[in-house]
N, C-alpha and C positions, 0 to 999 in steps of 0.2 A: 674582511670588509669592516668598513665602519656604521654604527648606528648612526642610519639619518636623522636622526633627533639629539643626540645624546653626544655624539661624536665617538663614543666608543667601539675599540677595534675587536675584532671576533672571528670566531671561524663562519667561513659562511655557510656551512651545515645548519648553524644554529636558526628555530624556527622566530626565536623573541633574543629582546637584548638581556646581556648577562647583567648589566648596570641598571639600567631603568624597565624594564617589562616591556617593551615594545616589540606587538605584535609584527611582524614586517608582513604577513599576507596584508594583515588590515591596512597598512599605511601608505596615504595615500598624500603625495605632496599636495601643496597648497598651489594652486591655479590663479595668482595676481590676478592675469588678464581678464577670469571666471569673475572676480572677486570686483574688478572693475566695472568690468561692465554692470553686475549684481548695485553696485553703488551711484553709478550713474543712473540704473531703471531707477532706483529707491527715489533719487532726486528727482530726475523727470517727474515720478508719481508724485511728487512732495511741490513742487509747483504746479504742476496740472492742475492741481486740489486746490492751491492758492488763489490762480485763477479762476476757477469755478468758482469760488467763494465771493471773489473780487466780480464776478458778472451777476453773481449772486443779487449783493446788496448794493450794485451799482445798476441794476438792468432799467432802462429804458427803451422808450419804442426808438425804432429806425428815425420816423419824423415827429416833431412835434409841433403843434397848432400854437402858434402867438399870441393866442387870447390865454392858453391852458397855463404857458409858461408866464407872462406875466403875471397874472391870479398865482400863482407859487412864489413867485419873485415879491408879492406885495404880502403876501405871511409871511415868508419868511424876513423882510427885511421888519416888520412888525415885531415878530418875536425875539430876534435879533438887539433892536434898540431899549423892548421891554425887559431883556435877558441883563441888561447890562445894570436894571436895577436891582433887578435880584441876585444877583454876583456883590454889585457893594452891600447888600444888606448884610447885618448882623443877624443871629438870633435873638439878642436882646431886644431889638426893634420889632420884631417878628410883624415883617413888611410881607412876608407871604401870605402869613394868617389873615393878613387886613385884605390884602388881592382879591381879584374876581376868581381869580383859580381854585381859592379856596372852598367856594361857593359850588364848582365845580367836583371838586373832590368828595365834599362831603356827602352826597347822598351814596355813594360806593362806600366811604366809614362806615356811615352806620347801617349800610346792606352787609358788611363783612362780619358785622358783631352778630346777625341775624342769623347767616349763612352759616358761620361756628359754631354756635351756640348747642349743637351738639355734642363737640368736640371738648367741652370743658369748660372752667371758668376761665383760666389762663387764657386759652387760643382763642375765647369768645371778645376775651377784653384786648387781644393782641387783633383777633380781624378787623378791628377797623383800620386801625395800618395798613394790615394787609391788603384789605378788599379794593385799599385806594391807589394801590402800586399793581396788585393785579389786571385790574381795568384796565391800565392803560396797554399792558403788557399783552393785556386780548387782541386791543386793536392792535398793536406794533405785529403780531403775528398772522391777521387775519390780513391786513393789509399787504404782508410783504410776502406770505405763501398761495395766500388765496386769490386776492387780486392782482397782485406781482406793480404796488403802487409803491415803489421803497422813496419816493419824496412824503407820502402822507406817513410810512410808517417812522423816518425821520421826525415829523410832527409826534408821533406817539411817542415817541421813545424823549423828546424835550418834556411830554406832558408827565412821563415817568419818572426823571429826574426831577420836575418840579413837585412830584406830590409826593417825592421822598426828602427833599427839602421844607417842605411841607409842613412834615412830623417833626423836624427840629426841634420848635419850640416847644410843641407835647412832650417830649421827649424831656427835653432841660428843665420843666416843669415839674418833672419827677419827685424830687423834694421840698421845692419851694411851695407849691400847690395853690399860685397866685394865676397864673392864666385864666382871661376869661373864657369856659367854657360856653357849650351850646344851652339855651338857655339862661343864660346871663351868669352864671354862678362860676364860681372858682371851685377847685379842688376841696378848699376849705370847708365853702358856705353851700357846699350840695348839698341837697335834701337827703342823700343814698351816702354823702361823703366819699365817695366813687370819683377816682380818678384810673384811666386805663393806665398808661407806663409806669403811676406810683403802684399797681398792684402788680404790675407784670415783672418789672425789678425788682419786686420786694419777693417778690416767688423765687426770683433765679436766683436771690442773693447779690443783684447786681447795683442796686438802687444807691449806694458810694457813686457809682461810675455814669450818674445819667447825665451830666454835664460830656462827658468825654464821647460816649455814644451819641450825642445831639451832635456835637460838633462831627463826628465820622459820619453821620446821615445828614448835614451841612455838605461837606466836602463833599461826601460823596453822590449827591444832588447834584449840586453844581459842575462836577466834574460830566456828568451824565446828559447835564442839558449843552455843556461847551462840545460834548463831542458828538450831539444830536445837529447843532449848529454846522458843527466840518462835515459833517456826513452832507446833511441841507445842500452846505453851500459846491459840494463840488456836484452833485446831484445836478444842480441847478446850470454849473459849468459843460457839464456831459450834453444838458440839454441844451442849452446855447448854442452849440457847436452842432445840433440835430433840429433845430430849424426850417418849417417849410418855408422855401422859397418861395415869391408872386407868383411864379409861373408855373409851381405845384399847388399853391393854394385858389388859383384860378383852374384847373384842371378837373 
């Protein structure tokens, strides 16, 4: 006989092959059709999940009330035309920092420096960043597990792209230590001489690189609030097409 594996010819007393060790009780051909169907389930399984994912972050109600979807349609077309200012901003402009958002952001800063503050000097001087990326990142989840509102947690997730745009100019500020901080003062002419990312870089050994990193928390801001926007806007389409009609809204 020959080895099914090997090609090798033998007596067929023999219990294994003379050339490669192959058991023949053990050997068991391979089952394509086994092996097909096993690749097909996997796929099935591998969209299924897709969609779950896709009704996931796309769920809305069956109908929706024309008062609710208008009031969505007038934020977002709000945040939308205000989105488009802060896409052309620079960092050097730092058009965020002047914004009402920022105004917004900052009592979560300086909650995160408070909240850390056990954690060490570093993470104490790093939560304020943090505390202002997390917040938003509370509601984007409280919204979209808890309440099952994924148009509002769309809005959180713009608000977390923008308070990671935010820190840009903190950030770039790193060495030059010219930004006006809170309380009127610069980096320079602080009473404490306390600057947060000039200390946090300077720890990591990173503070060459805080121009590069400002500009990656730029992009990657901006990138966060464009696709909080497509998320919005097809949200908003799903709803459109699930509109109560007169004659359910009279009902």
């Amino acid at each position: 006989m020959n080895c099914p594996k090997c090609g090798h010819e033998q007596n067929d007393e023999n219990r294994e092959c003379l050339r490669c060790g192959l058991i023949f009780s053990r050997y068991k051909p391979l089952d394509y059709n086994l092996l097909l169907k096993r690749q097909a389930s996997l796929e099935a399984g591998k969209r299924s999940r897709l969609k779950r994912a896709f009704d996931y972050m796309f769920h809305t109600k069956d109908k929706i009330e024309v008062v609710y979807f208008i009031g969505r349609l007038v934020v977002f077309l709000f945040l939308f035309i205000w989105s488009i200012k802060f896409f052309q901003s620079s960092i050097e402009s730092n058009y965020v920092g002047r914004s009402f958002m920022h105004l917004v952001n900052l009592p979560f800063h300086e909650t995160g420096h408070i909240v850390l503050r056990p954690l060490g000097r570093v993470m104490q001087s790093l939560g304020g960043s943090l505390g202002q990326v997390i917040m938003p990142l509370i509601c984007i989840l409280v919204l979209l597990i808890k309440t099952r509102d994924t148009f509002g947690a769309s809005i959180g997730l713009w608000w977390m792209g923008e308070s990671i745009l935010d820190m840009a100019p903190y950030i770039d500020d790193a060495r030059s230590l010219s930004l006006q901080l809170l309380g009127g003062n610069t980096g320079v002419s602080s009473p404490y001489g306390f600057h947060d990312w000039n200390f946090v870089l300077s720890e990591l050994n990173l503070l060459k690189h805080d121009h590069l990193i400002a500009d990656l928390a730029a992009v990657g801001g901006k990138l966060i609030m464009f696709i909080s926007l497509l998320w919005g806007l097809l949200l908003l389409i799903r709803q459109f097409k699930r509109l109560k009609n007169p004659q359910e809204r009279n009902s």
